[in-house]
FIMIGU-436563 format. One line per 4 residues: their letters; for each residue x, y, z of C-alpha. Coordinates in Angstrom, 3 decimals. Layout:
// residues N
a> X,Y,Z; ...
END
This chain:
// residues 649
xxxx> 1.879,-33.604,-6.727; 5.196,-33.418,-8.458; 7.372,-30.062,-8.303; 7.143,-30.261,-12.466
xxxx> 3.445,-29.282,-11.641; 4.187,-26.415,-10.014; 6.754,-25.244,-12.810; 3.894,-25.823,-15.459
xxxx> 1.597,-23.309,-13.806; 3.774,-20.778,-12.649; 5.691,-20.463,-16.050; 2.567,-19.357,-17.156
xxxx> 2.800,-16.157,-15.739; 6.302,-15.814,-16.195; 6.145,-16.098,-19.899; 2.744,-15.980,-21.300
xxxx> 0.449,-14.784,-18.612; -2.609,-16.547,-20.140; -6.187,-15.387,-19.798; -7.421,-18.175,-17.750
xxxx> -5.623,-16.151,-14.875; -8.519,-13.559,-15.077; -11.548,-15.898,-15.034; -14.113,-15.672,-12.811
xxxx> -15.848,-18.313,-10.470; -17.888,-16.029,-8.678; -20.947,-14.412,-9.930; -20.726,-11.120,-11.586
xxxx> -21.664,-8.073,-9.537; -24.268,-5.923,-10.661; -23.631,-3.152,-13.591; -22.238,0.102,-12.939
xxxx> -24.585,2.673,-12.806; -22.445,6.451,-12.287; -22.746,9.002,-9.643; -25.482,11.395,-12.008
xxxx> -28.097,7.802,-11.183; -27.795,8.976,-7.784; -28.601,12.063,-7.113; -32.603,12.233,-7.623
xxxx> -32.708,10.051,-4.354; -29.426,11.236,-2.360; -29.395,14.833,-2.952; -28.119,15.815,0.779
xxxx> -25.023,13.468,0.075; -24.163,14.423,-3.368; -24.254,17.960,-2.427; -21.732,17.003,0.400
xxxx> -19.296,15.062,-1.650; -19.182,17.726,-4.611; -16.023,19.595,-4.574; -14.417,16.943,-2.236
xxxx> -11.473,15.549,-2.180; -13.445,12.190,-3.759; -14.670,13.945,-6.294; -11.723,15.785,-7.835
xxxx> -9.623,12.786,-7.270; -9.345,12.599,-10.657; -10.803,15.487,-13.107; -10.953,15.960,-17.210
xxxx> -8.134,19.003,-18.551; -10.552,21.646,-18.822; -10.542,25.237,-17.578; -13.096,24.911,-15.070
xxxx> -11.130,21.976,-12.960; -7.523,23.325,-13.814; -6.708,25.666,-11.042; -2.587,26.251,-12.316
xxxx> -0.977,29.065,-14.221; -0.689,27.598,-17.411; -0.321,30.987,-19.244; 2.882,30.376,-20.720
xxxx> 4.639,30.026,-17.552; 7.593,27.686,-16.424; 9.147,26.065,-13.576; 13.321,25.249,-14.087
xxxx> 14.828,22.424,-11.761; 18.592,21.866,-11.630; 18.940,23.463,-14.798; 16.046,21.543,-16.883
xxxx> 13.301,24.370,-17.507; 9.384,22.912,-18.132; 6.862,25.024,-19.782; 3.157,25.341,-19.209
xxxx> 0.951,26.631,-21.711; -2.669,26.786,-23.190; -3.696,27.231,-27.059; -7.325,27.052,-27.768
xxxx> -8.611,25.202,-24.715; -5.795,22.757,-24.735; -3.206,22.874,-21.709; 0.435,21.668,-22.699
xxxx> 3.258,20.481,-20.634; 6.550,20.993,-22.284; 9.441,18.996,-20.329; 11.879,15.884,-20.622
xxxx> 10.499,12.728,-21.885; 11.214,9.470,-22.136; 14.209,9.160,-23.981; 15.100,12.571,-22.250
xxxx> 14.672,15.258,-25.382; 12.478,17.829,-24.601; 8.687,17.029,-25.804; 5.344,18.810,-25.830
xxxx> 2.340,17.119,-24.191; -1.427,17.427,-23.917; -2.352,17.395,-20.620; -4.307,14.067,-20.375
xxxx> -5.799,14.945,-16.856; -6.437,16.394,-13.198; -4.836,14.833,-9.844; -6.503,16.190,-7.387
xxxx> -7.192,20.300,-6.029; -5.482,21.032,-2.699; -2.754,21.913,-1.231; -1.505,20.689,-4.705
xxxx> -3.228,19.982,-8.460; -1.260,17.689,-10.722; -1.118,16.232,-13.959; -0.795,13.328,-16.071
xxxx> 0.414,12.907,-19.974; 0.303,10.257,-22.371; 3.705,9.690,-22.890; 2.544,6.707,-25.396
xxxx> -0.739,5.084,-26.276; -2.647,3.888,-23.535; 0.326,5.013,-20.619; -0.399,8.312,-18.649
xxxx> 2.755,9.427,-16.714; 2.181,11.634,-13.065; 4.217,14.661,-13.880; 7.011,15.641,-10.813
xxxx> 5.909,19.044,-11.252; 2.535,20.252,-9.638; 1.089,23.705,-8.535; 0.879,24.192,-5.078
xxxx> -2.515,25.931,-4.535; -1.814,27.363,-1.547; 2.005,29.636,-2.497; 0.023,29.942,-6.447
xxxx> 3.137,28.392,-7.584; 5.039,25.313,-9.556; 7.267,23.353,-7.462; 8.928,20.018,-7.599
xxxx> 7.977,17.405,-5.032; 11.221,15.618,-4.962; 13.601,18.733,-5.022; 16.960,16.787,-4.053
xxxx> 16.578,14.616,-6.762; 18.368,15.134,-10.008; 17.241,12.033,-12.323; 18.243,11.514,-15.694
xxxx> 15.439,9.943,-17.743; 16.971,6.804,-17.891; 16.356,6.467,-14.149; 12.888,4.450,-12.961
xxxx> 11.992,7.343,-10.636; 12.519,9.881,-13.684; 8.550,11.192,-13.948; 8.380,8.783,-16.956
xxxx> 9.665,5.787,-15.361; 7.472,2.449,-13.735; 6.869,4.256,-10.061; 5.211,7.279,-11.754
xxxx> 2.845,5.579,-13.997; -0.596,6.539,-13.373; -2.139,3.295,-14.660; -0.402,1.022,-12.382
xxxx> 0.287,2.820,-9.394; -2.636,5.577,-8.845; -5.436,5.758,-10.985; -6.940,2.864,-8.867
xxxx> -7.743,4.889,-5.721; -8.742,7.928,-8.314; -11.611,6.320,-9.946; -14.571,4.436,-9.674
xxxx> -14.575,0.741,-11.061; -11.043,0.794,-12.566; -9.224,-2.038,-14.541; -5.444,-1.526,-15.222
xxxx> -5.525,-3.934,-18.644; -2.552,-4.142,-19.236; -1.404,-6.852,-22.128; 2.423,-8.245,-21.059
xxxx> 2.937,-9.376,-24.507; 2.943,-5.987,-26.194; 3.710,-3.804,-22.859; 0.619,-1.770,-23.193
xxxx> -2.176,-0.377,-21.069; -5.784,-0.327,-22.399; -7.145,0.808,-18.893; -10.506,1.247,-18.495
xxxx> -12.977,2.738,-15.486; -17.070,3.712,-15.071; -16.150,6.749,-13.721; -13.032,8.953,-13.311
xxxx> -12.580,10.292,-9.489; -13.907,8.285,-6.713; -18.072,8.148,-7.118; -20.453,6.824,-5.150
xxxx> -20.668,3.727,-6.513; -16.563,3.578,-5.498; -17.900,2.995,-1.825; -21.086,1.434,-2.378
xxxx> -20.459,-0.974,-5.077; -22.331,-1.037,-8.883; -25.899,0.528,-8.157; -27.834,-1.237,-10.811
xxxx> -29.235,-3.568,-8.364; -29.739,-1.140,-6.180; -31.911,1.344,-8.802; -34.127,-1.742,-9.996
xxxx> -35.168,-2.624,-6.406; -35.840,1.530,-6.010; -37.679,1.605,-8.711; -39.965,-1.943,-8.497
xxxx> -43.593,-0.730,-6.520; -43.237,-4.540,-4.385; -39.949,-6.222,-3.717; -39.452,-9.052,-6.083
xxxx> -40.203,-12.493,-4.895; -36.292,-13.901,-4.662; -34.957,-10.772,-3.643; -32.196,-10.511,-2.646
xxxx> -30.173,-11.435,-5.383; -27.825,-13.799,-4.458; -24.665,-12.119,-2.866; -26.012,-8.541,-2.612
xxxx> -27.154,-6.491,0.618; -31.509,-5.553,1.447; -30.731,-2.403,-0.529; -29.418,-4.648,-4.012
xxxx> -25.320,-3.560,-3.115; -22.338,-5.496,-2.466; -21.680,-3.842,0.670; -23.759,-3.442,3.281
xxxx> -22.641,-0.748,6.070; -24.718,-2.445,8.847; -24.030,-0.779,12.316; -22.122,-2.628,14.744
xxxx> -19.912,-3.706,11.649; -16.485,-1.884,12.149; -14.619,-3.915,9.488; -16.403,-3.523,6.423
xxxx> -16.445,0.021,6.769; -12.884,0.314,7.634; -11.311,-2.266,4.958; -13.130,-0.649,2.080
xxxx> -11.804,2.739,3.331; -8.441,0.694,3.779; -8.525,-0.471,-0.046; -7.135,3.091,-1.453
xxxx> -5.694,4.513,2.114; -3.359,2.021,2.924; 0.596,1.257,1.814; -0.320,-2.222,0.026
xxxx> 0.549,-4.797,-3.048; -2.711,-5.566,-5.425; -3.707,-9.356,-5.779; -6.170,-8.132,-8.646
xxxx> -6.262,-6.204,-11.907; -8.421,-3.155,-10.753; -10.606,-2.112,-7.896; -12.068,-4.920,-6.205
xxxx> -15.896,-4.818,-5.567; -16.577,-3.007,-2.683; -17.198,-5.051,0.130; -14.448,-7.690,-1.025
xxxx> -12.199,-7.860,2.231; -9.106,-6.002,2.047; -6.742,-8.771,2.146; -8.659,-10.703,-0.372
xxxx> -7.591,-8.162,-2.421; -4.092,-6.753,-1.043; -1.185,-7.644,0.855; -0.679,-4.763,3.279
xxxx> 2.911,-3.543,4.361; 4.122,-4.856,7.828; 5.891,-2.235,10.011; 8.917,-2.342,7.793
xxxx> 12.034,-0.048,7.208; 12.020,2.272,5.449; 7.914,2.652,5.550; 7.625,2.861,9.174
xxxx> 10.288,4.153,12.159; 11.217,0.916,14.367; 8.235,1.889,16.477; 5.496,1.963,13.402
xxxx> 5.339,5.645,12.970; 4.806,7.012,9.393; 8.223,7.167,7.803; 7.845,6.942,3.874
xxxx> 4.048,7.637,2.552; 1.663,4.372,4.101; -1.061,6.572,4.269; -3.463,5.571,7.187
xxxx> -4.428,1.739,7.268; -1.447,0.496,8.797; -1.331,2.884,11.165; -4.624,2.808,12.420
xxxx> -4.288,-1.071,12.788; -1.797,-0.052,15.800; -3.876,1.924,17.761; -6.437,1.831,20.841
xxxx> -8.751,3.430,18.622; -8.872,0.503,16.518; -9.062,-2.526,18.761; -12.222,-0.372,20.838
xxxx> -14.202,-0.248,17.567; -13.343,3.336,16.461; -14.539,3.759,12.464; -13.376,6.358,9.939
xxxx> -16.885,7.966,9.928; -16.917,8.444,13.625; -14.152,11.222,12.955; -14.698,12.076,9.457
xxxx> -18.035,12.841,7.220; -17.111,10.094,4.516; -19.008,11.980,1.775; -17.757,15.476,2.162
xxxx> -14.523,13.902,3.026; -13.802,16.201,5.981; -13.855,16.046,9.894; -17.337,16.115,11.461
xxxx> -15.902,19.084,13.611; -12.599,21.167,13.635; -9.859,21.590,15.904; -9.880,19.843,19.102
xxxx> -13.655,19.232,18.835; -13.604,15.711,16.615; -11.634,14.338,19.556; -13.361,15.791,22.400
xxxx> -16.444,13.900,20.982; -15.517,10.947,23.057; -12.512,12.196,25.303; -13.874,14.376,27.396
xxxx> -15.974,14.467,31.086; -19.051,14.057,29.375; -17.413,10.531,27.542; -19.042,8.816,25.070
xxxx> -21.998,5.629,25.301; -20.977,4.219,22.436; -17.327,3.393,23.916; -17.999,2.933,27.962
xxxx> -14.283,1.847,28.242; -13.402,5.641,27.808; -11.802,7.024,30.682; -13.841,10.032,31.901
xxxx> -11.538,13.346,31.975; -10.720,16.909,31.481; -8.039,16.536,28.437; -8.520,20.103,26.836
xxxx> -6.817,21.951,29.569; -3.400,23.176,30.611; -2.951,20.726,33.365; -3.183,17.781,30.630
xxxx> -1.391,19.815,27.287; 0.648,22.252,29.015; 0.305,24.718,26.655; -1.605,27.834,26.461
xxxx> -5.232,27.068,25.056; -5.857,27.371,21.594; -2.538,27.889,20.558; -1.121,24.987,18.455
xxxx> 0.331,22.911,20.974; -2.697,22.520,22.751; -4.232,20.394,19.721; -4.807,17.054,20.294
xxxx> -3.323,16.116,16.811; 0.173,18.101,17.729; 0.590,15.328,20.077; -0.663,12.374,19.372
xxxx> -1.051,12.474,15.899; 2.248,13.833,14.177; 2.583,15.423,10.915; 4.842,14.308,7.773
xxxx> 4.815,16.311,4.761; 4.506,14.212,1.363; 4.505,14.983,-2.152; 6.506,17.751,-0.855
xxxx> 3.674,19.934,0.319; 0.818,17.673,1.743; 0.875,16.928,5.678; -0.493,13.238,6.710
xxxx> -0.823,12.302,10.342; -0.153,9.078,11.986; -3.322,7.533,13.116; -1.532,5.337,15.608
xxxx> -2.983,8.191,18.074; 0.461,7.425,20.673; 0.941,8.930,23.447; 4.931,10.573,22.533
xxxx> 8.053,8.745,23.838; 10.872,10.643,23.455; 12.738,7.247,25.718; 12.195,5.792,22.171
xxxx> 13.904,8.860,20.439; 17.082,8.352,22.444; 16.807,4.195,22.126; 15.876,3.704,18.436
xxxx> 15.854,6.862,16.906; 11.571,7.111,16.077; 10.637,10.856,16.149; 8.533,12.017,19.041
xxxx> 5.796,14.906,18.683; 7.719,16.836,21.717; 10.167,17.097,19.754; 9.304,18.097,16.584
xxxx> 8.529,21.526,17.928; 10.997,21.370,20.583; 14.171,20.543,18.472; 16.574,23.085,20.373
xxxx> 15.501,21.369,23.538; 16.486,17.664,22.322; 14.971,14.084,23.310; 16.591,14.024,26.739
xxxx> 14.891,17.473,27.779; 11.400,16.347,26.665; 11.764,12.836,28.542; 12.924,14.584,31.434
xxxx> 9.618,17.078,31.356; 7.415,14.206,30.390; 8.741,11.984,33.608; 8.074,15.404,35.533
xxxx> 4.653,15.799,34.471; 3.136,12.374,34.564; 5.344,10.714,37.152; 3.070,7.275,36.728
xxxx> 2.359,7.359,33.160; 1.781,3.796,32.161; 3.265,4.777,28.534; 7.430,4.088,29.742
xxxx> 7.640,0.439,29.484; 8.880,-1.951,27.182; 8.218,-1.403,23.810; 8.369,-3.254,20.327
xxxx> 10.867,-0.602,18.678; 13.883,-1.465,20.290; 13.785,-5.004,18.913; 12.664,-4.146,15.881
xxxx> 15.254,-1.216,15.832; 18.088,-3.767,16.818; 16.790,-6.406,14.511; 17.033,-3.719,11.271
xxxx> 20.529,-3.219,12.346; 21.216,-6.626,12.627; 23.761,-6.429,15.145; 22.414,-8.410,17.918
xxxx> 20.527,-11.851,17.903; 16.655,-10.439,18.594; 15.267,-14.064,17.653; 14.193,-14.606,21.287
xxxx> 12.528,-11.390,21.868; 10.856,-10.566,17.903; 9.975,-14.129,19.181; 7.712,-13.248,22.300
xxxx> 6.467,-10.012,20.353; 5.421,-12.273,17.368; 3.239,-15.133,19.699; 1.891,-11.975,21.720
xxxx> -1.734,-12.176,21.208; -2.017,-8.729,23.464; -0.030,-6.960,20.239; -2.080,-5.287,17.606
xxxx> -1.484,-8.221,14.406; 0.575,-5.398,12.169; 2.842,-5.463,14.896; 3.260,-9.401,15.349
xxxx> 3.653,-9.916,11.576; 5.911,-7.429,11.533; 8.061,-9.236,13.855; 7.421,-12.707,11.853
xxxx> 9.123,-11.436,8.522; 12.123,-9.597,11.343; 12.538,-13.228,12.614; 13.069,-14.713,8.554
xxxx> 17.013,-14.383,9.257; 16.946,-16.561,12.291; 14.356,-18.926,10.661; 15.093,-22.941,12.211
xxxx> 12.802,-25.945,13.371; 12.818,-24.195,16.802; 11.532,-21.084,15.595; 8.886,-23.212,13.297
xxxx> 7.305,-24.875,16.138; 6.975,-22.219,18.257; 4.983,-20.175,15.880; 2.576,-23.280,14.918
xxxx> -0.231,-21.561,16.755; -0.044,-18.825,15.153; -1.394,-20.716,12.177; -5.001,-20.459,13.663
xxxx> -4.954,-16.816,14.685; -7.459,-14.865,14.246; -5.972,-12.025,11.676; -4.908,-13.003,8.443
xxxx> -1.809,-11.152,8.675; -0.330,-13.063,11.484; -1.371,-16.713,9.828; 0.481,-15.453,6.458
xxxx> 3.818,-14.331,8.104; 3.542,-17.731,10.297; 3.726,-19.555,6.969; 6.829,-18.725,5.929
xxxx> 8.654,-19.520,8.840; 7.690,-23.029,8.572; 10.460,-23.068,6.020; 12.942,-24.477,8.454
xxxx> 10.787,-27.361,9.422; 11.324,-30.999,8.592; 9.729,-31.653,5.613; 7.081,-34.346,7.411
xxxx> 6.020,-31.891,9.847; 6.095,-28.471,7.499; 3.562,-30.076,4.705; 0.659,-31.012,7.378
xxxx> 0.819,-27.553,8.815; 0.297,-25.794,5.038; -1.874,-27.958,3.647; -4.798,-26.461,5.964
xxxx> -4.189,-22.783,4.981; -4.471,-23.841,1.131; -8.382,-23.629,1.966; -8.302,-20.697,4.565
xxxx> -10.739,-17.880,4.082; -8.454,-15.117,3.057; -6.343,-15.018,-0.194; -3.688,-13.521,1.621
xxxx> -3.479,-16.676,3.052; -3.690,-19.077,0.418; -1.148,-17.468,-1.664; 1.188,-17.396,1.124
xxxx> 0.868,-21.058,1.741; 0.698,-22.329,-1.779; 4.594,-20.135,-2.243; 5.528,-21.887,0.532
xxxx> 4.259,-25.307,-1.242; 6.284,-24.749,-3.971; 9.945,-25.509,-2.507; 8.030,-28.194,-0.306
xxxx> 10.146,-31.680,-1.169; 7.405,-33.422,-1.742; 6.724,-36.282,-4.916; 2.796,-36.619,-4.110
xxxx> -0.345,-35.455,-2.619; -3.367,-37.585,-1.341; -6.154,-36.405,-4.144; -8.232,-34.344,-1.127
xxxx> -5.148,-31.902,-1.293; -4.732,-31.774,-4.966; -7.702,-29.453,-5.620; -7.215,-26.754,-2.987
xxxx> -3.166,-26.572,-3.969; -4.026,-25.908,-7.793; -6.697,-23.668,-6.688; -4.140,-21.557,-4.415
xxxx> -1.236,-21.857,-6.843; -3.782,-20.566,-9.418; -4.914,-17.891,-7.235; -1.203,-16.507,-7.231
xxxx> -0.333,-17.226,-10.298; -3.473,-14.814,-11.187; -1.560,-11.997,-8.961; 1.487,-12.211,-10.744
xxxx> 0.024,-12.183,-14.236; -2.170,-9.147,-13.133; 0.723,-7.239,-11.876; 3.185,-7.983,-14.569
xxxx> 3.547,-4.292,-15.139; 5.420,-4.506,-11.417; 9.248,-4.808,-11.744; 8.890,-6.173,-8.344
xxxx> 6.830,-8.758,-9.666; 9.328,-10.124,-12.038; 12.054,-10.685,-9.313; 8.784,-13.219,-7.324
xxxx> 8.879,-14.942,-10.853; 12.706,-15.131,-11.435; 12.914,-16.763,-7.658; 9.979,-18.975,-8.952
xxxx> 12.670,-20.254,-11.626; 15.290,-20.258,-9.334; 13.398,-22.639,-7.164; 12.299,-25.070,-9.939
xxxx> 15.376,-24.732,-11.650; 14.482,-23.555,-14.537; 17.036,-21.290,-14.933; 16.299,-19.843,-18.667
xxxx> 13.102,-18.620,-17.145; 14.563,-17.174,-14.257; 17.098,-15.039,-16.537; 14.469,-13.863,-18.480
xxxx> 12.127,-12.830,-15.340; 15.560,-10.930,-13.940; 15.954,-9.771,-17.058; 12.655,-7.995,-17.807
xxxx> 12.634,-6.694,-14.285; 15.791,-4.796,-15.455; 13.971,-3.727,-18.257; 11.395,-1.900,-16.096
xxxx> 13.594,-0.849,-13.936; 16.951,-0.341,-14.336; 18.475,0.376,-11.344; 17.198,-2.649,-9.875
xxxx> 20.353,-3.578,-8.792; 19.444,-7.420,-7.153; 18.096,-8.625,-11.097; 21.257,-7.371,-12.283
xxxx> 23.033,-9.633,-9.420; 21.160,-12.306,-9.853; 21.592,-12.111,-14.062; 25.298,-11.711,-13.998
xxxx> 25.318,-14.965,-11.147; 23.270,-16.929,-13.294; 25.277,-15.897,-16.630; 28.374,-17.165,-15.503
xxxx> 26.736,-20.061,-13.388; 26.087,-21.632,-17.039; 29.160,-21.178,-18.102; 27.963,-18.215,-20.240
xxxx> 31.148,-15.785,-18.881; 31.149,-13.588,-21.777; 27.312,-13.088,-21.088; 28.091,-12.531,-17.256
xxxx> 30.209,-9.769,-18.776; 28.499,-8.054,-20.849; 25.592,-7.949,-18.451; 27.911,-7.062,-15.512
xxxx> 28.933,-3.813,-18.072; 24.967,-2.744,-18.146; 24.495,-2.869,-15.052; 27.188,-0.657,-14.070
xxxx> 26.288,1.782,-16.724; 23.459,1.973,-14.472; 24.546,1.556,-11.367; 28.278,2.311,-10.971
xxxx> 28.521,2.418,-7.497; 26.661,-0.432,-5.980; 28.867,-2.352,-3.748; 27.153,-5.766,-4.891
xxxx> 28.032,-4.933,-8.729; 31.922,-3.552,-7.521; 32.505,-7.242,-5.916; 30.878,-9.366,-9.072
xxxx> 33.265,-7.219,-10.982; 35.957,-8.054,-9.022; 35.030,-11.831,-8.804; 34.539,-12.076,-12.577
x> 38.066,-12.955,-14.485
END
């Protein structure tokens, strides 16, 4: 296949974004049915999940779901004052828009109902913006989650700009069945869902199926329908079958990049319909703790927990959305003399007791969580735990700087005291060897040449896969044909993950031995996958494929393409489609990709690099100018602007 062929698909996306990208090949799931279908047959459940978390994920403005103050009261950050009020059943939120004059808003609707409530506006048709400012419900006060910040409205992480919009970024994992529709042409949303906050059918998949085989006296003669579980669903949580349970809990509780429009069926594997986040800075500490807000997935992926077979529900009642038992109970379950069957790897001990914790009983060190399952506050108010479940390693503290639960109660007493006690007190733990985070932590400094070791970590089939890609995109900067043949089995492992971050490392291969080893993974079972390899594809310097390769390389590229042109709303998105132009050389499509991801976002100071290069690169030196001038309107002290500025004559 020629490169031109590639240049004619992906331009697509990066100036029309046609509607072939949506079509479907697969049949269409069943209809939507709502939660209220439900209940007749599933009272004990529905009575558990209402008032959970699930439920008031997302909630209508009235009085009976808005738990705030809204009685004319206000909240003033760094001298800008925002008003709530109420007239005639209508809740308003009076603050800084868009275009940073002060503006009165509806309240368009409900985030959520503890520790915090917040709100979303329609700032224009069809847009809802996640207001900075939410009630905490514990204090029964406003308070702003990012209270260092000080952002004019201009800025993209002003409550109005791209990262706050509730279309693109959180109404997903807040409803049931949602579509983000929105139309790149004219920059507008026309989102639609079957059911605001997450329903059943948000877990189970569209019920009509499920409510004509209920309702038939005999089973029909072909059932079941084609593609659908016994019970008529798209899922089917069939004991023994860890994965499906934990990627569809995985599609809203995980750090991740959408491949499609909306919420995927349930039951459509999670990275057939994301691309997670690898242990990278500044998500995770150089040892994969939570840094930034990743929520659980990638966590989880890390731990012992995982690769025994551990599922969410074994901890948590996925209907009422709360632990099966409190305190130290959900983990004695299994850890504990009595053990547990359904794990017979557990080892048998005593672990709620002084001689394990060291702390008096009941009091809050003795939790199991305080230790192996540290606490970061987000949104300003709302704790999340790791579910790595480590054991803490202060050694790591000292080496790469990764927090350490012994520490985050013992600050006075410093890293070096609690490695000292920790030494003390299990003289033969098995938990002070080598460890991942001091490559990785070296590697994100990039002061040392790590290629050897994020080398043996990478091909390490003992490491969880999170932590082996992880090291594959570390090992990008040292890419060569070396590096590309050692990592050629890695091509056939097992989790998805691994194969993707493989691919591009094959970058530094000669071109007659880096073509045979994609051309495979355009048909592998996983998206992720095939959209990795069919990128890679695109630089490949090649004039013609055999015809048995020409199918599954349009099928790929058209795969990606579809991700782009779905998340075209996605500054990041337009920087992928502005390298795309690079690559091809089409360069007037790569200014215009830069330049619309400048348009989203602002301060995105490597579009403004790459338009001001590519200005003067024509020749255009009064364009590289003027752009160079916006972009330091925006972003006056960025070192990369300062040195184009000085460059430029």
């Amino acid at each position: 296949m020629a490169p031109t062929h590639f240049l004619t698909i992906l331009l697509i996306a990066a100036t029309g974004m046609t509607d072939a990208a949506f079509s479907q090949e697969a049949k269409d799931p069943p209809a939507y049915v709502g939660t209220d279908a439900c209940i007749d047959c599933h009272t004990a459940e529905y009575e558990d999940w209402t008032g959970s978390h699930h439920d008031l994920a997302w909630t209508e403005p009235t009085g009976a779901n808005i738990v705030a103050d809204f009685d004319n009261t206000s909240f003033t950050h760094r001298g800008l004052t925002s008003r709530f009020t109420e007239e005639d059943g209508t809740y308003y939120i009076e603050s800084d828009g868009p275009d940073g004059q002060i503006t009165k808003w509806p309240v368009a609707g409900v985030i959520g109902i503890e520790p915090l409530q917040q709100y979303f506006v329609e700032t224009e048709p069809g847009r809802y913006q996640s207001f900075d400012v939410p009630w905490d419900t514990v204090e029964q006060t406003w308070y702003h989650m990012y209270p260092d910040q000080h952002l004019p409205a201009s800025d993209a992480f002003h409550w109005t700009g791209p990262y706050k919009t509730w279309n693109n970024r959180c109404a997903e994992c807040h409803a049931t069945n949602y579509e983000r529709n929105y139309d790149p042409r004219n920059r507008q949303y026309s989102s639609t869902m079957s059911e605001i906050g997450v329903g059943c059918e948000a877990c189970h998949g569209p019920g009509a199926a499920h409510l004509a085989w209920a309702e038939t006296e005999s089973q029909p003669d072909d059932w079941p329908w084609d593609g659908l579980s016994d019970f008529g669903f798209t899922i089917d949580y069939a004991p023994g079958d860890a994965e499906t349970e934990i990627q569809q809990c995985a599609a809203c509780h995980a750090r991740r990049g959408p491949f499609l429009g909306g919420s995927p069926v349930p039951g459509t594997p999670f990275h057939d319909a994301y691309r997670l986040s690898p242990l990278r800075s500044p998500h995770y500490h150089p040892d994969g703790q939570i840094l930034d807000e990743v929520y659980v997935y990638g966590s989880f992926l890390q731990s012992t927990m995982y690769q025994k077979g551990v599922v969410c529900s074994d901890c948590h009642d996925v209907h009422a959305a709360k632990h099966h038992l409190e305190g130290n109970g959900v983990c004695l379950t299994c850890h504990s003399p009595a053990g547990n069957p359904d794990f017979p790897s557990l080892k048998i001990a005593d672990y709620d007791t002084p001689e394990h914790h060291f702390h008096e009983s009941g009091s809050e060190g003795a939790q199991c969580k305080a230790c192996h399952m540290i606490e970061r506050d987000y949104m300003g108010i709302d704790g999340r735990r790791d579910h790595s479940f480590r054991v803490p390693r202060p050694d790591l503290t000292i080496a790469t700087g990764s927090p350490n639960a012994c520490t985050d109660c013992h600050a006075t007493e410093g890293p070096y005291w609690a490695q000292a006690e920790l030494e003390k007190r299990f003289p033969e733990s098995e938990y002070r060897g080598p460890h991942f985070a001091t490559t990785f932590h070296a590697a994100n400094q990039g002061q040392v040449d790590v290629s050897a070791n994020l080398l043996e970590i990478a091909m390490a089939e003992t490491m969880p896969g999170i932590v082996r890609a992880t090291a594959m995109e570390l090992l990008q900067p040292y890419q060569s044909a070396e590096v590309a043949d050692a990592v050629v089995p890695a091509l056939e492992d097992a989790d998805p993950m691994v194969r993707a971050y493989a691919l591009a490392l094959q970058r530094a291969a000669p071109a007659t031995e880096m073509v045979p080893r994609l051309l495979p993974l355009l048909e592998d079972p996983t998206r992720l996958v095939r959209i990795a390899a069919a990128r890679e594809m695109l630089s490949a310097p090649i004039a013609r494929l055999p015809e048995q390769y020409q199918r599954p390389l349009s099928a790929a590229t058209s795969e990606w393409q579809s991700s782009l042109a779905v998340t075209a709303d996605f500054p990041e998105t337009h920087i992928v489609l502005g390298g795309i132009g690079l690559t091809t050389r089409n360069i007037a499509s790569a200014l215009a990709s830069f330049r619309e991801a400048v348009r989203i976002d602002p301060q995105m100071a490597q579009a403004w690099v790459m338009i001001v290069r590519l200005e003067a690169a024509t020749g255009n030196e009064d364009g590289a100018r003027a752009a160079l001038a916006e972009a330091l309107a925006q972003l006056p002290d960025d070192p990369g602007l300062l040195s184009l500025q000085a460059q430029l004559p």
